[in-house]
MIBARO-167167 format. One line per field, with one value per atom (N, C-alpha, C, O): residue number from 1; residue in one letter; atom name; y, x, z. Coordinates in steps of 0.001 Angstrom, whole numbers. Each point is the difference from the previous one (the first is absolute). Example, Ala and Ser with C-alpha at 12.3 -4.5 7.8 and 13.67 -1.06 7.14 Angstrom:
BEGIN
baba = [1;1;1;1;2;2;2;2]
drengu = [A;A;A;A;S;S;S;S]
vexvo = [N;CA;C;O;N;CA;C;O]
yy = [-5690;1190;1200;-19;1069;1190;1090;1108]
xx = [13190;-890;900;1036;-1386;820;-770;509]
zz = [7800;0;0;665;-1385;60;730;169]
This chain:
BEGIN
baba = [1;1;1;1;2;2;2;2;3;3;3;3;4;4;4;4;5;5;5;5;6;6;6;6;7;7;7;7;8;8;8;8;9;9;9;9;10;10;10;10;11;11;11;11;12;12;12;12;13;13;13;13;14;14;14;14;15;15;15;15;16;16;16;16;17;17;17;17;18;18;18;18;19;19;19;19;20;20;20;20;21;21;21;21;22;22;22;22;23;23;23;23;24;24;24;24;25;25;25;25;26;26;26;26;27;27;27;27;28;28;28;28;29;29;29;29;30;30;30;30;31;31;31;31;32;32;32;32;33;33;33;33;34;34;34;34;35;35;35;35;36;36;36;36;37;37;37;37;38;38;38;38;39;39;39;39;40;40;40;40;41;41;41;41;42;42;42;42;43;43;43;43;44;44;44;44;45;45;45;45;46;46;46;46;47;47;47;47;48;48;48;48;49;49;49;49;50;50;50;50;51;51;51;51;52;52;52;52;53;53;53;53;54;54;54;54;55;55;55;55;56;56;56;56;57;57;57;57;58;58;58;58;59;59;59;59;60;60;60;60;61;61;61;61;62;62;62;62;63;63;63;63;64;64;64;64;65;65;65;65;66;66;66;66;67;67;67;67;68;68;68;68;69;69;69;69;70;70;70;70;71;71;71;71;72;72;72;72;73;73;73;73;74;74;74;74;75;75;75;75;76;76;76;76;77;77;77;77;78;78;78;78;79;79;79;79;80;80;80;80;81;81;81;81;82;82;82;82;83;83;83;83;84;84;84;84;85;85;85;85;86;86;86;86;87;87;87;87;88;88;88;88;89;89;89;89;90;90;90;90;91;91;91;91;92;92;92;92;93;93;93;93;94;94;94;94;95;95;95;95;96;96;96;96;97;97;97;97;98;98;98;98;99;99;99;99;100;100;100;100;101;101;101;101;102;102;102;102;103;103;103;103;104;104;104;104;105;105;105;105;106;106;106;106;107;107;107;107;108;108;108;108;109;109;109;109;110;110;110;110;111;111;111;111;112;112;112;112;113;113;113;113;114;114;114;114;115;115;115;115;116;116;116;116;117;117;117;117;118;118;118;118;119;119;119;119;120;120;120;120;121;121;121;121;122;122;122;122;123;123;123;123;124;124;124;124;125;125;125;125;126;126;126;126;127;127;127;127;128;128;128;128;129;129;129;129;130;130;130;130;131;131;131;131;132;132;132;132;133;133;133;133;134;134;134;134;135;135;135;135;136;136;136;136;137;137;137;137;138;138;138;138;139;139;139;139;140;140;140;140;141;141;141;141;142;142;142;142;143;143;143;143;144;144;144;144;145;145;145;145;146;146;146;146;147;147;147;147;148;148;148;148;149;149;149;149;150;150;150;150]
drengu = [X;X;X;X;X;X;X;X;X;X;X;X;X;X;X;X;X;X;X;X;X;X;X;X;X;X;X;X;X;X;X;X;X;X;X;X;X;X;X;X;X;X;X;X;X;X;X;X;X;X;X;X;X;X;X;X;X;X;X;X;X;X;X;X;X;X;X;X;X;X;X;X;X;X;X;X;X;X;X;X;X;X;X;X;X;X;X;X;X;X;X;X;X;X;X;X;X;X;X;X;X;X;X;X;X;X;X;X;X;X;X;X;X;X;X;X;X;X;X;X;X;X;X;X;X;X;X;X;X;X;X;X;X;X;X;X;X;X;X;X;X;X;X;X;X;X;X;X;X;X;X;X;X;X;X;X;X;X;X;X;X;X;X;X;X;X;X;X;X;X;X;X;X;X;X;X;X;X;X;X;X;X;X;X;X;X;X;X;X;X;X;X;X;X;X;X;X;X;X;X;X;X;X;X;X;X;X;X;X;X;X;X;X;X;X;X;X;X;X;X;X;X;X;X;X;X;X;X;X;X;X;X;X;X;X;X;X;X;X;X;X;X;X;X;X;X;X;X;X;X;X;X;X;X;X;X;X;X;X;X;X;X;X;X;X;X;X;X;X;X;X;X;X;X;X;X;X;X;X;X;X;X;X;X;X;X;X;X;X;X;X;X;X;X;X;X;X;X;X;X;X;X;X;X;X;X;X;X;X;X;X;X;X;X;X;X;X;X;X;X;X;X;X;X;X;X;X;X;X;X;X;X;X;X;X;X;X;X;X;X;X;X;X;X;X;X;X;X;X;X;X;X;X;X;X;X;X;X;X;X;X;X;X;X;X;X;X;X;X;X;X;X;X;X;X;X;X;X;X;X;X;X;X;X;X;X;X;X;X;X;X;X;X;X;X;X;X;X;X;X;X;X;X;X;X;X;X;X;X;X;X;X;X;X;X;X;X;X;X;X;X;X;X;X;X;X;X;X;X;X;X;X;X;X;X;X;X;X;X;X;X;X;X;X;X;X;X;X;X;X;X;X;X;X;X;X;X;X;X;X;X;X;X;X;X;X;X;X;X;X;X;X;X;X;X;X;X;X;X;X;X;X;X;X;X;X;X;X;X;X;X;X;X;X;X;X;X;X;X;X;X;X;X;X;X;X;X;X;X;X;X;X;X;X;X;X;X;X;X;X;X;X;X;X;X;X;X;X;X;X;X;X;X;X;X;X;X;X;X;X;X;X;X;X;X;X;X;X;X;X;X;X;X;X;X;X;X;X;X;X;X;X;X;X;X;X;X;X;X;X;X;X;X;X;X;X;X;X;X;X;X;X;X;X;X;X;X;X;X;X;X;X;X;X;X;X;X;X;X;X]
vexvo = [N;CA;C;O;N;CA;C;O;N;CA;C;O;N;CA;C;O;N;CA;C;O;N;CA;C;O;N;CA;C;O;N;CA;C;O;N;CA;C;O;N;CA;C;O;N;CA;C;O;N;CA;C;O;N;CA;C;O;N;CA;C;O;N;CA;C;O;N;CA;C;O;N;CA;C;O;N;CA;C;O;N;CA;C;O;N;CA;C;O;N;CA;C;O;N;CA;C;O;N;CA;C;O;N;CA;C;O;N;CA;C;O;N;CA;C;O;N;CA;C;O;N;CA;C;O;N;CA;C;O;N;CA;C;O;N;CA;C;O;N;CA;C;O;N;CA;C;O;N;CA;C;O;N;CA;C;O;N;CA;C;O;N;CA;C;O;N;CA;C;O;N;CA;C;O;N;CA;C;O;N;CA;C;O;N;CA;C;O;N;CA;C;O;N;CA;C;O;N;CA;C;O;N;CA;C;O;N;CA;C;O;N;CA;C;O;N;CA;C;O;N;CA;C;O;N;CA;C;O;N;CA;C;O;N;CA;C;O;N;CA;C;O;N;CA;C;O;N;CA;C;O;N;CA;C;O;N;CA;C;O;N;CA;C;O;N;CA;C;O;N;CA;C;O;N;CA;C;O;N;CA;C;O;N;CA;C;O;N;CA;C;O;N;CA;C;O;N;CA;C;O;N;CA;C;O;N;CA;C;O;N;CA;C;O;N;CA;C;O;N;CA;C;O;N;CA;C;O;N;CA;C;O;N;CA;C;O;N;CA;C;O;N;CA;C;O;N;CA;C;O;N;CA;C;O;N;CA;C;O;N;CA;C;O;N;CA;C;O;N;CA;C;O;N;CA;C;O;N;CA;C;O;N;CA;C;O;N;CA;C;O;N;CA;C;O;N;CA;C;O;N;CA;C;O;N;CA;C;O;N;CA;C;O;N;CA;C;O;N;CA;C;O;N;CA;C;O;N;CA;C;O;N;CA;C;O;N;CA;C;O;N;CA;C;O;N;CA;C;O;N;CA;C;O;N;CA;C;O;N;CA;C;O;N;CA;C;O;N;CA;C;O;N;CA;C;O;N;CA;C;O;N;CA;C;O;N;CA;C;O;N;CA;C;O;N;CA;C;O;N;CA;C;O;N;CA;C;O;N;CA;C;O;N;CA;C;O;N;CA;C;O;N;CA;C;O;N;CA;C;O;N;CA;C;O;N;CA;C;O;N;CA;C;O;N;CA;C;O;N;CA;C;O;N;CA;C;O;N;CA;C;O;N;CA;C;O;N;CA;C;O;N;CA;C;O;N;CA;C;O;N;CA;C;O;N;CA;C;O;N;CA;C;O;N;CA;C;O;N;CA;C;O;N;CA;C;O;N;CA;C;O;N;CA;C;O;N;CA;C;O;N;CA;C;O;N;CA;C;O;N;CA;C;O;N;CA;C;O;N;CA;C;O;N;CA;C;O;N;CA;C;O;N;CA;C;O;N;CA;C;O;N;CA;C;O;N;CA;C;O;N;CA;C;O]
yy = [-1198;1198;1247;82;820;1346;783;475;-665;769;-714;678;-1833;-299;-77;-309;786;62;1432;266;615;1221;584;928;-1713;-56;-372;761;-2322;-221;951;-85;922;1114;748;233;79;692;-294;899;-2427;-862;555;319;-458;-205;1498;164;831;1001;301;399;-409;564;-1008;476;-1650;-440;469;-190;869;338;1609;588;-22;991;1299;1203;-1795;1251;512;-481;1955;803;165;-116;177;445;-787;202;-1220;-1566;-364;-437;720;-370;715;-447;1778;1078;-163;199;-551;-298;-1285;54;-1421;-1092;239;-421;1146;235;788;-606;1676;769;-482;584;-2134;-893;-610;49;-697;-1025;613;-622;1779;1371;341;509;-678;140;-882;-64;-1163;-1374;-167;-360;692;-223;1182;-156;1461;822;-961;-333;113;-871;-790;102;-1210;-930;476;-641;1548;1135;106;-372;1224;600;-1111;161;-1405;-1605;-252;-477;697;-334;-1645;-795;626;-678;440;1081;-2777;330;351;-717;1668;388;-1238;239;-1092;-1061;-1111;-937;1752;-1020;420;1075;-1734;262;485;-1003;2136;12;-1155;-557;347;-553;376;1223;-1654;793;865;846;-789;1030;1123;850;-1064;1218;738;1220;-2413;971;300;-46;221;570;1091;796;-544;1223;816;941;-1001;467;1122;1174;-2397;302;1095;999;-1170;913;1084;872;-718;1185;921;1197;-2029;924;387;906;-1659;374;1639;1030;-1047;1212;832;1173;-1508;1385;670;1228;-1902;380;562;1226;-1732;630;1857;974;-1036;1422;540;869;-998;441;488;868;-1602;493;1402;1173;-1801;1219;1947;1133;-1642;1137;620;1194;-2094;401;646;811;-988;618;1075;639;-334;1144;887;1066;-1235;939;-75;188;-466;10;-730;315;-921;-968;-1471;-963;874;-803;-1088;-1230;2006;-1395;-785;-994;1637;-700;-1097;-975;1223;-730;-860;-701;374;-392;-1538;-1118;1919;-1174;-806;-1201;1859;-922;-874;-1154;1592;-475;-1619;-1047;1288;-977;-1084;-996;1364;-692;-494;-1030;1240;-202;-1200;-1086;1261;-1095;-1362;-979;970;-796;-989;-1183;2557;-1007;-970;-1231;2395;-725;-1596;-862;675;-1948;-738;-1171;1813;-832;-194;-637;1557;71;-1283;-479;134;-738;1512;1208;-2255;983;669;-486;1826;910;-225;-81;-29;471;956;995;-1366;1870;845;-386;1560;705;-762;-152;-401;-753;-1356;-480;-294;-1024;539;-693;1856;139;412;-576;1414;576;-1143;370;-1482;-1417;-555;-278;145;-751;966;-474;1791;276;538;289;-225;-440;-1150;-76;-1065;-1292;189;-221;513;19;604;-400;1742;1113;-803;-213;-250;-1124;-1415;-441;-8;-1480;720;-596;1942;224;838;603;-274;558;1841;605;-293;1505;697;-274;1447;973;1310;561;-8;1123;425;-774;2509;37;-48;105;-334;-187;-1456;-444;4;-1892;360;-885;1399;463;-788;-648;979;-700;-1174;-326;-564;-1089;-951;-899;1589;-482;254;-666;1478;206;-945;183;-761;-837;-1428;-805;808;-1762;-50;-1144;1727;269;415;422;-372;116;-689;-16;-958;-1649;-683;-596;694;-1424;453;-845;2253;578;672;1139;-2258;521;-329;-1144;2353;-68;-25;232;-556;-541;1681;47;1060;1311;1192;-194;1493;785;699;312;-2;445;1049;-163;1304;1721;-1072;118;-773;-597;-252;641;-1898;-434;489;-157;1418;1359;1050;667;-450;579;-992;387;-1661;-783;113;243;-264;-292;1009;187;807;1754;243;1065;-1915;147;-888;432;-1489;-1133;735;-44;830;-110;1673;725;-144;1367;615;1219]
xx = [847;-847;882;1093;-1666;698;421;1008;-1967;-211;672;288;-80;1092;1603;917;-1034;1410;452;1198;-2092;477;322;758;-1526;-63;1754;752;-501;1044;1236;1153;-1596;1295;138;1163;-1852;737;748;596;-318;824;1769;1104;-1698;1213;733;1216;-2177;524;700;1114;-1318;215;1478;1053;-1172;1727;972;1216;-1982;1376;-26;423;-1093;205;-706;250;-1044;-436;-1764;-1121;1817;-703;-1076;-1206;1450;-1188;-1240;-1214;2061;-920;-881;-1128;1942;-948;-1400;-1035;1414;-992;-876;-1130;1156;-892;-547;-1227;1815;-800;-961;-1146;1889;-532;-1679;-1023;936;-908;-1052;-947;1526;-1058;-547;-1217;1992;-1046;-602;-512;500;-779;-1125;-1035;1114;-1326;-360;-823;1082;-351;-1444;-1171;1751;-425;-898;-570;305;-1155;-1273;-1141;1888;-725;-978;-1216;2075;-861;-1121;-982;1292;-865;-1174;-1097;1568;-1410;-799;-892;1358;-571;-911;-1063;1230;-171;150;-743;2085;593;1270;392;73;1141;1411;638;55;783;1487;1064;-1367;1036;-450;535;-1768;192;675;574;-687;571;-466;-392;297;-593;349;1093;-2156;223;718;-54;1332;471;-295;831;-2058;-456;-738;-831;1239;-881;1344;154;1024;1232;252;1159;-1108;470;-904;365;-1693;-745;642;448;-230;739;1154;150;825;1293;-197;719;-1784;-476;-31;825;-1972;-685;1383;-118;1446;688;1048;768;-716;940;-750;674;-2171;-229;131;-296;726;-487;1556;58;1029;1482;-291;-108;-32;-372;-410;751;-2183;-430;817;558;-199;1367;1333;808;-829;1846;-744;370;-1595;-602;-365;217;-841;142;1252;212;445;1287;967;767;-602;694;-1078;358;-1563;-931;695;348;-73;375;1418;419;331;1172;944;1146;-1636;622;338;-738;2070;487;607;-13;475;695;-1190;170;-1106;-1085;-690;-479;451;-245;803;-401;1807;401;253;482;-1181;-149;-1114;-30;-893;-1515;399;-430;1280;645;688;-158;851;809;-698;492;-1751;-1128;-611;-559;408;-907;692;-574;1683;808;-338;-232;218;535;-1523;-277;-553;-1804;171;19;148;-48;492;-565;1686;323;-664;184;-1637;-786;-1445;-935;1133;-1090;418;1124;-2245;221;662;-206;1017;42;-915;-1016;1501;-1524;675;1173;-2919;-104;537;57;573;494;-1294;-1162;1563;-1457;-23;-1194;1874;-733;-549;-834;1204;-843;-1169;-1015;952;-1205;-749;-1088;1262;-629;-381;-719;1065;-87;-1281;-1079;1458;-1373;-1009;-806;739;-1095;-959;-1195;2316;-891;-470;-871;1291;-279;-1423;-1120;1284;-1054;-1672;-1160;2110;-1020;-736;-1192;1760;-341;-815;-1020;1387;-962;-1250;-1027;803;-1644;-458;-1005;1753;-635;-189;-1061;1690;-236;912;1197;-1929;639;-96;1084;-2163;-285;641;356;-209;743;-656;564;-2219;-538;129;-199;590;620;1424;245;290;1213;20;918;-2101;43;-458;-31;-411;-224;1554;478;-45;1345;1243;962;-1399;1484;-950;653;-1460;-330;571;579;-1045;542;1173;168;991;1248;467;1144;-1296;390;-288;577;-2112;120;1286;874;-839;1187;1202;703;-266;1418;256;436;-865;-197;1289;396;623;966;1484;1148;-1536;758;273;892;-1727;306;-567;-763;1271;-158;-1270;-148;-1173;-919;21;-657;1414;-298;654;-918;1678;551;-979;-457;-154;-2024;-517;-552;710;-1412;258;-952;2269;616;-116;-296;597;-439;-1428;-433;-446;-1506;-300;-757;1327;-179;485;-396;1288;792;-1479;-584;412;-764;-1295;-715;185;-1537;-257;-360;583;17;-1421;-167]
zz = [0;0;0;560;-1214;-787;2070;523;-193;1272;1259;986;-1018;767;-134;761;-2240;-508;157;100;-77;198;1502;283;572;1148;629;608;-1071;87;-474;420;-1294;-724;1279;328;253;1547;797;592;-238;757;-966;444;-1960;-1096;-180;-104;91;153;1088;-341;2030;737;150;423;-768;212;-1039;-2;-934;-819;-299;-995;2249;276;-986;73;-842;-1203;446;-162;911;488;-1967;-213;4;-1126;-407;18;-405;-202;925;-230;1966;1052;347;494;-959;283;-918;445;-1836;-1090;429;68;307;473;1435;163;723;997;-498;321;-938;-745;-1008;-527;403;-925;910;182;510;1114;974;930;-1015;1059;-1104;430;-1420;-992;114;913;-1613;237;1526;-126;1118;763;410;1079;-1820;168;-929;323;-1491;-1078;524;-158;1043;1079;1169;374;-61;1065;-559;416;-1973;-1039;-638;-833;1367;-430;897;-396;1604;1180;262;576;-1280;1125;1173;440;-163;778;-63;-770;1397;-489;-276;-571;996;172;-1666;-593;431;-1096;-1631;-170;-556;-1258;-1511;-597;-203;-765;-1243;-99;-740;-1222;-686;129;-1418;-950;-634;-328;-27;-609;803;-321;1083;1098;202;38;114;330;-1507;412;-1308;-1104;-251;-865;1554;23;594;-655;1828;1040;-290;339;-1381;14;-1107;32;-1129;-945;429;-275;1168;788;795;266;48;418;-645;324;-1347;-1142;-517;37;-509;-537;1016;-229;1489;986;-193;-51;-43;-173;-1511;23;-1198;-1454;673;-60;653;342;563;-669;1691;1043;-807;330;-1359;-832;-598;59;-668;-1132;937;-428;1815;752;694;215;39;391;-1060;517;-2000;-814;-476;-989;1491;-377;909;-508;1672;573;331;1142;-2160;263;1270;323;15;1095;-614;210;-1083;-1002;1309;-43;1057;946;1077;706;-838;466;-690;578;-2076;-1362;-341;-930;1479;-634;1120;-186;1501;1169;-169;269;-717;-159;-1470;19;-1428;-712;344;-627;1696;273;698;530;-620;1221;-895;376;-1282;-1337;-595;-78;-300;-305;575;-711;1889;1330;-68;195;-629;426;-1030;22;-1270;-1549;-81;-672;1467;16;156;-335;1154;95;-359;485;-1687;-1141;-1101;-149;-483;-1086;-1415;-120;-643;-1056;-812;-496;367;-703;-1294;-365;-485;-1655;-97;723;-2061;-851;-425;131;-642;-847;-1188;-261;-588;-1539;402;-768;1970;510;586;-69;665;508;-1098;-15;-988;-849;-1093;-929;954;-1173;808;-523;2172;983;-586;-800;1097;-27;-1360;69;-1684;-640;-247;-866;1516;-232;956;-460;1380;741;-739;-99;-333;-641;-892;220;-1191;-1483;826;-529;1434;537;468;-326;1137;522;-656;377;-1798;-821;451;-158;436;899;-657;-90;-507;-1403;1016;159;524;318;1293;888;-869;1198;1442;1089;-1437;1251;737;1131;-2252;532;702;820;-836;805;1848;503;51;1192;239;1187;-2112;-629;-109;692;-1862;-584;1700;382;-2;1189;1363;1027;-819;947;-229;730;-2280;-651;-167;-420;476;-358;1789;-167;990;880;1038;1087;-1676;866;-823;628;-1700;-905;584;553;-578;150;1410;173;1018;1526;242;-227;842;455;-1136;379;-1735;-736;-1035;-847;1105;-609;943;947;-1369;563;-547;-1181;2636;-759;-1041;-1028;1233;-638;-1446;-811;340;-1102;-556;-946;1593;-655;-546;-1089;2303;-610;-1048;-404;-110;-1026;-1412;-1131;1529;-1309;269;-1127;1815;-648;-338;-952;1716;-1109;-1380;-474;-423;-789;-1023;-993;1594;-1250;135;-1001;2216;-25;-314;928;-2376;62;-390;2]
């Protein structure tokens, strides 16, 4: 399980001393375990893989926003800490689609339910984002279904 392995990265970090890694694992299994709260279960228990790859999603984009406000206001060494944090989550994402894979899924998609118009737009980005859960980045999706559905 995804969630006891990450769990264990704290034992692994803290013996080999890497203050960064620990604070990022430490910071997952502290979500992890709000996750379980907002479940209402127990906190001792374990999420599913795919609950932890929500998870790990959900805090990957919160570092994405964080670099993007932090270089808005000019605070590049603050950006470049949530950066390095970003990295660190990212190992434990599955690999993301490029934009011409995403943009191939979703005219493939567009062409199988038959959806030409741009009011099918939230149509086309629901079905394309059950198939491609975790495996692409949403705003990517939503730029290809803006591109096919004009």
């Amino acid at each position: 399980m995804l969630h006891q392995d990450i769990k264990g990265e704290i034992k692994v970090a803290m013996l080999a001393k890497d203050t960064a890694r620990l604070g990022v694992v430490r910071g997952l299994v502290a979500a992890f375990t709000t996750e379980l709260l907002a479940k209402k279960k127990k906190p001792d228990e374990f999420l599913a893989d795919e609950e932890v790859l929500t998870v790990i999603s959900r805090e990957a984009r919160k570092r994405k926003d964080s670099i993007e406000q932090f270089r808005a206001g000019g605070r590049e060494d603050l950006a470049a800490s949530e950066a390095a944090e970003l990295v660190l989550i990212e190992k434990y994402l599955p690999a993301q689609m490029s934009e011409a894979e995403i943009n191939q899924a979703a005219q493939a998609k567009a062409t199988e339910l038959g959806l030409t118009a741009k009011a099918d737009a939230g149509k086309l980005m629901q079905a394309l984002m059950k198939d491609l859960k975790g495996k692409a980045d949403g705003s990517l999706v939503k730029t290809a279904v803006e591109k096919i559905l004009k």
